[in-house]
NUPA-21578 format. One line per 5 residues: for each residue x, y, z of C-alpha. Coordinates in steps of 0.02 Angstrom, whole numbers, always signed. Layout:
! NUPA-21578
X/Y/Z  ...
! end
This chain:
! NUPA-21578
-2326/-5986/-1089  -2443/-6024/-972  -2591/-5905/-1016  -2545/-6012/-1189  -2584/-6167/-1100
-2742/-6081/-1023  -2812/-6037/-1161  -2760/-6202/-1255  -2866/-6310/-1110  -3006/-6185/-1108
-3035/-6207/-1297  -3006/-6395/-1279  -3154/-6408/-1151  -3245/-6298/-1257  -3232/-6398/-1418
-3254/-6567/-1329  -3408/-6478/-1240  -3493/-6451/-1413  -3463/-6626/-1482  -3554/-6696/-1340
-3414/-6737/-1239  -3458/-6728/-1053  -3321/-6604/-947  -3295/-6588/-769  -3370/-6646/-614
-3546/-6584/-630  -3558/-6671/-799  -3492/-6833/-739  -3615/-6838/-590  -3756/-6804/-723
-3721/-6928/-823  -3701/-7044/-697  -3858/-6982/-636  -4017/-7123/-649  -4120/-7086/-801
-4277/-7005/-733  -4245/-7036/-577  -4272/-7211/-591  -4176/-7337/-497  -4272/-7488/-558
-4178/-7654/-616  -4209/-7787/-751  -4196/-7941/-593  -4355/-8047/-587  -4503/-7975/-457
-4616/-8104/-357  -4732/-8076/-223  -4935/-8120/-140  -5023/-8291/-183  -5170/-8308/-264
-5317/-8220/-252  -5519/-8245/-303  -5519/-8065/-382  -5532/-8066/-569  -5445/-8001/-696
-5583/-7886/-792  -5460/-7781/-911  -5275/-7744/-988  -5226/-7577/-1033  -5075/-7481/-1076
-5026/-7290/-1058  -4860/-7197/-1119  -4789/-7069/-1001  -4632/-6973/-1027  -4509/-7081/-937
-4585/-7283/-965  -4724/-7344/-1036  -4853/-7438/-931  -4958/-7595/-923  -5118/-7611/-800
-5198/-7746/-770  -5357/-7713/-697  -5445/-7843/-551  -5611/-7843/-476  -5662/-7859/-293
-5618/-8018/-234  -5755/-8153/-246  -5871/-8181/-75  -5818/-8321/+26  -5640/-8354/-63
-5476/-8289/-18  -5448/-8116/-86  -5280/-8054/-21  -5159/-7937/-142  -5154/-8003/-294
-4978/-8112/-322  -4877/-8117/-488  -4706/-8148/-549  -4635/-8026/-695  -4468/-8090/-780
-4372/-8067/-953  -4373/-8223/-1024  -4445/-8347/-1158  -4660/-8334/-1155  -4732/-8481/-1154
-4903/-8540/-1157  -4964/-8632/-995  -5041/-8811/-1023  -4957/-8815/-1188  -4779/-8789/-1156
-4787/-8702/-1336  -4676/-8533/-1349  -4777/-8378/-1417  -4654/-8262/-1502  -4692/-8068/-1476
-4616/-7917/-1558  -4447/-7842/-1502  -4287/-7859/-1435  -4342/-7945/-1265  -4480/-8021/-1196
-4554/-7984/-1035  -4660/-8128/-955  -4817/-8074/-823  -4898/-8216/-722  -5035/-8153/-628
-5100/-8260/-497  -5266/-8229/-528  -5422/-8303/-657  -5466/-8204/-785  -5611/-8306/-794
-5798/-8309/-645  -5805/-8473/-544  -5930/-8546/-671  -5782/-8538/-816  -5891/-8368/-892
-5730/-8279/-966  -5704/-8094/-870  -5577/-8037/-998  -5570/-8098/-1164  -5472/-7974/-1295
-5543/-7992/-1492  -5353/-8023/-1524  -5273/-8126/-1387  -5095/-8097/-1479  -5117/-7911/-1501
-5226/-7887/-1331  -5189/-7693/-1321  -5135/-7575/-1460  -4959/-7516/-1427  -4926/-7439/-1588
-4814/-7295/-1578  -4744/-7320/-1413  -4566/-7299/-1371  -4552/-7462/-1276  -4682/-7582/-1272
-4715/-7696/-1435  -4851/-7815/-1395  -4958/-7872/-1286  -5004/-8037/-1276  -5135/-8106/-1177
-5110/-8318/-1172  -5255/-8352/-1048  -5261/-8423/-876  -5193/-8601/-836  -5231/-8693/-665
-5246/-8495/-573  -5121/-8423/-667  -5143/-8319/-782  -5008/-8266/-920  -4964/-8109/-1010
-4807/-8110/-1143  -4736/-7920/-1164  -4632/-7895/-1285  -4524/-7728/-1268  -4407/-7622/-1369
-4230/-7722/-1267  -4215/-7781/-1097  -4246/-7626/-993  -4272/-7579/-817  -4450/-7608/-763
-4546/-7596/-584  -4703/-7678/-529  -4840/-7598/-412  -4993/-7654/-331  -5137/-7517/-324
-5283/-7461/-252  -5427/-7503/-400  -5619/-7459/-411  -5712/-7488/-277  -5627/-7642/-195
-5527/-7682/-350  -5339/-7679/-365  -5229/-7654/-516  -5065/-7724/-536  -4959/-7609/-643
-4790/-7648/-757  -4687/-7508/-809  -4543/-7518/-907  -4425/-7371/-941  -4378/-7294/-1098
-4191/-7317/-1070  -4050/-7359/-932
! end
């Protein structure tokens, strides 16, 4: 009777193995395991004040685990304060400063970027200006991102609307740029 029962739980685990089923300790610490090792949250991220670098460019890049946004800042301006660049990066409703109007974007949540930095010189000259504001970068075929949208700066403050596949875990980075640029960099993970 019992090799019955041995044999009975053996092809149970086996069965419920090949359906997908997790079994056993090591499979319930993998699954509990962080995707990608990534131990990011959805939570809104704040930090730095404004700076006189400008923003010069917005670009996107897919990697295997998230995809990422950079947005790229020249060397702050002579004279001016040009400390880390500050932002705030939250899901929510994006709306355009000065206006109050809401832009919609495309998917299942929207992630809002203020940058707390001009994307315009000190004479007004624009330093980034996309051809399509609402479709700023081309994020066709990516597994998260949907658009981005570039609204403009408002009173130092500059506003980016990015809309994502759902509301997933993201992480936000300040970087080393070119020369004595900085980039501030969004990624947002494929999954939980």
């Amino acid at each position: 009777m019992r090799k019955l029962r041995t044999v009975a739980v053996a092809l149970l685990a086996v069965g419920m193995a090949s359906t997908g089923i997790a079994v056993g300790p090591a499979a319930a610490a993998a699954a509990a395991a962080p995707y990608c090792g990534q131990i990011w949250g959805s939570l809104p991220e704040a930090a730095g004040d404004f700076t006189s670098a400008e923003i010069t460019n917005l670009r996107t890049g897919r990697h295997a685990c998230f995809d990422r946004l950079v947005v790229d800042l020249g060397p702050p301006v002579a004279g001016l304060p040009g400390g880390p660049v500050g932002y705030e990066v939250r899901y929510g409703q994006v709306v355009e400063d000065g206006t109050g109007a809401v832009v919609p974007v495309a998917g299942g949540a929207d992630l809002v970027i203020v940058v707390r930095a001009n994307a315009h010189d000190v004479n007004g000259t624009p330093t980034y200006a996309p051809a399509d504001r609402l479709h700023a970068v081309n994020v066709a075929r990516y597994r998260t991102f949907r658009q981005v949208a570039f609204l403009g700066t408002f009173e130092g403050y500059t506003t980016i609307g990015l809309g994502v596949r759902a509301r997933l875990p993201f992480r936000v980075l300040i970087v080393a740029g070119p020369g004595n640029g900085s980039r501030l960099v969004i990624d947002v993970g494929h999954r939980w």
